[in-house]
Every structure is written in C-alpha cells, then in structure tokens.
N, C-alpha and C positions, 0 to 999 in steps of 0.2 A: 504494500500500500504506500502511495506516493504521501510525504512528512507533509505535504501541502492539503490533503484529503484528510489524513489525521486529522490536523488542527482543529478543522471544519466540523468534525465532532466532537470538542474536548470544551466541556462545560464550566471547568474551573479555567480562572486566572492563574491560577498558582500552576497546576498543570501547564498551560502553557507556558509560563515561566520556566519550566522544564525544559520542554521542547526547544525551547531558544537555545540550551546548550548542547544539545544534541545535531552528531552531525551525521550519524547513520540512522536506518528508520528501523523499529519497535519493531516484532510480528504484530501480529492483530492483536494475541491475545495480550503481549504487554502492552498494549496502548490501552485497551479499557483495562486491565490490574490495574495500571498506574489510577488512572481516574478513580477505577474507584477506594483506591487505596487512600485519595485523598476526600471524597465522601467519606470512608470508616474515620480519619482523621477527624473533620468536621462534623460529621453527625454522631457516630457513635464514642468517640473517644471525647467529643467536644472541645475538640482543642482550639486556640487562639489561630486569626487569620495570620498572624505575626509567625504562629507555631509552624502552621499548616506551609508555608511559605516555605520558613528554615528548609523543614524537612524534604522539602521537593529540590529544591537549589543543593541541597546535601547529599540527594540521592543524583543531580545530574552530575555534580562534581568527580563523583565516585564512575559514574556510566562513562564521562571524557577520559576521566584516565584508566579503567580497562580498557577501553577500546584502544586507546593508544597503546598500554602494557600486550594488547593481544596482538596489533598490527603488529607490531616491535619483533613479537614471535613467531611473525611468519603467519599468521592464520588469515582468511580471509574474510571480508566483511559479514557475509550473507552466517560466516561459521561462527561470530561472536552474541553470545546471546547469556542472560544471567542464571539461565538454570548452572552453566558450567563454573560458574565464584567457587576459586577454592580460600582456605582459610588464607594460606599463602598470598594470594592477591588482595586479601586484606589487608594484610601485613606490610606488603607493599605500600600501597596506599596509605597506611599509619605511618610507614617512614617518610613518604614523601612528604608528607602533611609536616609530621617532625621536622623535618630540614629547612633551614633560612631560605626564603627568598630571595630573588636577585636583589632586591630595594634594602635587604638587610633585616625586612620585618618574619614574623614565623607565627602561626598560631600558638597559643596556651593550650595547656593539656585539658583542658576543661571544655575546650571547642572543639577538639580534637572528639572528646568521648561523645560532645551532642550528635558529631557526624553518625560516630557509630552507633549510637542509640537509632539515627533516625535511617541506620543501614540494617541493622537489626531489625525493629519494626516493621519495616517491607516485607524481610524476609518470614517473619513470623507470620505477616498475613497472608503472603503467596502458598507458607507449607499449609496453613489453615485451610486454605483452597485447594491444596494440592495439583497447584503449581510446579511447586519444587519439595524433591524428596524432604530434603535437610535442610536448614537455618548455617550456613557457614559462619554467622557471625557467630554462634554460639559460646565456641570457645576462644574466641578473642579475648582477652582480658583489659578492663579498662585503664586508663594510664592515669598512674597516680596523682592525687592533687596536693598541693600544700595548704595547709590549713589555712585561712587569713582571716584575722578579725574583720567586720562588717566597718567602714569608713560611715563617721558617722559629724560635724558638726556639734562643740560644745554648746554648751547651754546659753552662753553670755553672748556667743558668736549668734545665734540664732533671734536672740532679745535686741541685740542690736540692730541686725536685719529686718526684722519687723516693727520697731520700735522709730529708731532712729537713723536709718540709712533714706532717703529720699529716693522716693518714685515719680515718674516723669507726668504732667498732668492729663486730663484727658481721659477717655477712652481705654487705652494702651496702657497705662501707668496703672490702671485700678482693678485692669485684669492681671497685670504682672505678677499685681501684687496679692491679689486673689489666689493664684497658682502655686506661689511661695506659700501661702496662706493654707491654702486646700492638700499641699504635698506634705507640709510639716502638721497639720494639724489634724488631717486624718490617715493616712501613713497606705494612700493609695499608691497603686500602679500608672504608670504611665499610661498604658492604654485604656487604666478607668477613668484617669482624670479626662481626658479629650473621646469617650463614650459617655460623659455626665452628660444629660438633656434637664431644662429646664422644670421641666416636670418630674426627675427624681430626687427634688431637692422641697424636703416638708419641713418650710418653716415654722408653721405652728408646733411640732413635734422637734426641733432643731436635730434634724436628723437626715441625711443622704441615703436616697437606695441606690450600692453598687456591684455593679453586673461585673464577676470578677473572671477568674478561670476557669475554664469547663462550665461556663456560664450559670456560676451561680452568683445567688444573689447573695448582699448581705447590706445591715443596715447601721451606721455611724453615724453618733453623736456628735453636735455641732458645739464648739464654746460660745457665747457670746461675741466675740470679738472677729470670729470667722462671722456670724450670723451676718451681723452688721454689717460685713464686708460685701457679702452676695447682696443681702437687701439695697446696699449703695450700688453695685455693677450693675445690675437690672434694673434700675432705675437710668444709670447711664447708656446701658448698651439701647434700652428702649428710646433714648431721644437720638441717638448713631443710626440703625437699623430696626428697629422696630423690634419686638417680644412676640413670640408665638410658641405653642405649649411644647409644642415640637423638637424647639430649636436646643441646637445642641449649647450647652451652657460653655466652654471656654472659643472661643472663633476668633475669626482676625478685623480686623475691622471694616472689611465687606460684608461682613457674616460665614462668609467661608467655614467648616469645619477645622478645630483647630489640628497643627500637625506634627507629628514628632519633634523634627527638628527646633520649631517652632520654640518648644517647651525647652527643649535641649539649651537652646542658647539663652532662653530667660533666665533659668536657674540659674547659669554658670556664669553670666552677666553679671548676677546679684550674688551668689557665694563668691565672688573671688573677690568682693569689697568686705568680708569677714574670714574667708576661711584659706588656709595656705594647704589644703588636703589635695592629697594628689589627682584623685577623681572629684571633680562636681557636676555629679548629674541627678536627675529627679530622683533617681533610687536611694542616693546618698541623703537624701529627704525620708525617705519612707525607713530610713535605718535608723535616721536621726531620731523621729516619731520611736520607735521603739525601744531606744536604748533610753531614751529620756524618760519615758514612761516605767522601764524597768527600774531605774535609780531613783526615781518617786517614789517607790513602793507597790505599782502593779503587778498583779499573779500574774503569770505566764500563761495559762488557759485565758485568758481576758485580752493580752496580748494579739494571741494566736488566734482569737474570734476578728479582733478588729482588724488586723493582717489579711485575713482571707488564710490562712495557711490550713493545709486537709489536715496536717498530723504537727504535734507538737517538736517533735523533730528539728522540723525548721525553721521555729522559733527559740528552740534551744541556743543558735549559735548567739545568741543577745546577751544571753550572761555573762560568757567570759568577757563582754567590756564589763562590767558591773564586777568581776571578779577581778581583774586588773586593777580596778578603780578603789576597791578594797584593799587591795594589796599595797598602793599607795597612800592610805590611808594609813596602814597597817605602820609600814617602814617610818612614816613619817610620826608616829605618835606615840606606840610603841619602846618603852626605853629598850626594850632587848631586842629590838628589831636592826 
C-alpha cells in the first residue's frame, strides 16, 4: 500500500506524526496496529494527548533506526518488518541513544527508559493481539537513575514574587500573574492549568475542578488571595474579549487558547527575579506547592489528593526536602551535632 493511501486513513494526528518519520511503508496490518494502538492509548489507557504523542514519535525513532540497522545488514526493504526485533537490536538502539550527539548534547537515562516503556507497550499490545509471538523488550532492563531531590523555590523567594516583585499593567500582567498564582497555589500540571475553562472555577465554593491524568477529575481549594485574583482577571479579560462559559480561562490576548511555551516563559521570566535554581519551569511551581505544604505540617495522603498523584509513592519523594531541612536544623542547634 502506497505511504500516501495510508495517511488517507489514519485518524489520529499523532499517528500521523509517525508516519512523517517513516520512510518505508507498514504492511497493512501494521498500519491499522499502529492506529489502533494509539486509540488503546487514548481510550483505554487514557493517557494524555502530550503522552499519546511521546509515545508515537518514540516508536518512529526506534522504526528509523532498524531500518537503517537492517539496511546496514544487507536485508532488503520489503524483508524488514517488527515481528523480526531481537533483544539485541534493542540494545543497539539503547547504545545509540547513550552516545553524545554530534552538537555535544545526549539524552538522560530517564528519557532513554520513557522510549523503552513506550517500545515495550506496543509490543505488549501487538502479542495481546497476537501479532507477535514475544514482547523482545521484555528482558531489556531499565537504565539506572540517580536519585534527585525535586527543585523547589524557598519560601521568602516565593512571598516576594507575589508580594513585591511588579507585574506589567493591563491585560497580560494580571494573567501573569494569575498563572504564578494558580501554579504555586494549587500545585497543578501544566497541561491542567491551560485545560482550566471558565466554568471549572466555583467561586462560591473557592474551589477549581481539575481534569488531570487519565482524565480524572479532582477538586482544589482556593485561598482568598488566588480568589480575588480570578475574580479581578474576568473582570479584565471581559472588557479585552469578552466572557463566555466556554472559554478557556488562561488565553492570550486575542482569546487564543493559552500555550505551552507561553506559560514556559512566564514562569521563568518571573523566577529568575527570585530564584538562582537551575530549572525554572511551571513544574518547579507545582514542587514548590508541595514541599511548602509538607514543612507547614500537611499529611502526605492530603498532599497526594491535591497533586493528583494515583499512589503515594510519588508523593513520597517530598520528604526528603523536609528531611534535609531537619537535618539542618539539627547541625545547626544541636550542641552534639
């Protein structure tokens, strides 16, 4: 089947986002697996548009370079196909991944293992289907990580930030400042703050409904001071563009949906007038929120509801700032320390 006849059927974006790297054609039957592998993705796993992406772009990555490891070996096009993956050509692939780049840069082990995760999962649906005898990622082992405390913004850096650092007037200044507001003060996700619509925000209740992972909901407490803040942006954004129940709550000043990057360079704009932290990105907000809350005196189960996080696990790694921060306490007060 001509790669051009394909397309012509391939229902997701993300799918085709595949296809863009791909420079030999599927059989038939890997062209709808693939598709519907990323339906199982989206419907049944419910995974994020953001996920569903990765995992396609991860799986074309891996398809360029067998095809090229296979041509290299003499085989011919019509003879390379994925039932034939031996572990060793994973293996391969994980070294080349390992290895610097010509520019000097190299992926982390940790991007490295998402590939394999999202080479494994294929593989796991296609033997489901009986596709493919065996899973070859199976006995890969993942490549180790180092542990790294969560980057997080202190406390007096943050009071500043919102307190006394100046926002530009306008419009644009009051959503800014809304976003720093909304990041640190409910300890959302990037892709929940710019899914917020104006209608999942219950002021009478000072509370947010947010659509998180796997699309579930969850619902967060507002303080006063965030309230205030929405109640003054809708009040502005409606004399800019007008209010409707629809509209998604952070935008740009056409009313455009707001966009990644967008949020990327607010944050990082305004932390790098408090904070010398080597990453400042909206996540470094949603750590901040947590590790502040933990050193207040908040449970961990209480934590872990307002995070969105399915198992406590990975709200566990918040302590060790809090046990650090103990320990300097300790040294410092401690005569036998």
């Amino acid at each position: 089947m001509r790669l051009e006849k394909v397309l012509r059927n391939v229902k997701h974006k993300v799918v085709f986002i595949f296809f863009c790297y791909i420079q030999i054609s599927f059989t038939h039957k890997y062209v709808f697996m693939l598709e519907s592998f990323a339906d199982y993705l989206e419907y049944q796993k419910r995974s994020s548009k953001h996920t569903v992406t990765a995992y396609m772009t991860d799986l074309a990555q891996f398809e360029e370079f067998y095809e090229k490891l296979c041509t290299e070996d003499g085989q011919k096009a019509e003879e390379i196909t994925l039932d034939k993956v031996t572990l060793q050509d994973i293996r391969c692939w994980v070294i080349s991944l390992v290895e610097k780049k010509e520019d000097g840069t190299k992926l982390n082990n940790k991007s490295i293992n998402r590939k394999l995760s999202a080479l494994k999962s294929f593989y796991n649906f296609l033997e489901a289907r009986n596709v493919v005898a065996k899973n070859p990622v199976n006995k890969m082992k993942r490549l180790k990580i180092s542990k790294t405390l969560p980057l997080f913004v202190v406390e007096n850096g943050m009071e500043k930030l919102l307190e006394d650092v100046p926002y530009e007037d306008g419009f644009e200044g009051v959503r800014d400042k809304l976003i720093i507001e909304l990041l640190y003060g409910t300890g959302i996700r990037l892709s929940e703050i710019l899914g917020l619509k104006i209608k999942d925000i219950d002021l009478y209740n000072q509370a947010i409904k947010v659509l998180g992972k796997r699309n579930k909901e969850r619902i967060i407490p507002m303080h006063f001071a965030l309230l205030d803040l929405i109640k003054n942006y809708l009040q502005v954004k409606s004399l800019v563009q007008g209010v409707d129940a629809e509209n998604y709550l952070i935008t740009t000043m056409s009313g455009e949906q707001g966009y990644p990057m967008m949020i990327w360079r607010i944050v990082r704009k305004m932390l790098d007038q408090v904070s010398t932290i080597e990453r400042r990105s909206p996540h470094v907000l949603r750590h901040t929120f947590a590790t502040h809350l933990l050193d207040n005196g908040a449970d961990l189960n209480s934590i872990k509801d307002l995070l969105g996080h399915s198992t406590l696990a990975s709200t566990q790694m918040y302590t060790h700032n809090s046990v650090e921060k103990l320990k300097k306490v300790f040294e410092k007060a401690h005569p036998k320390a």
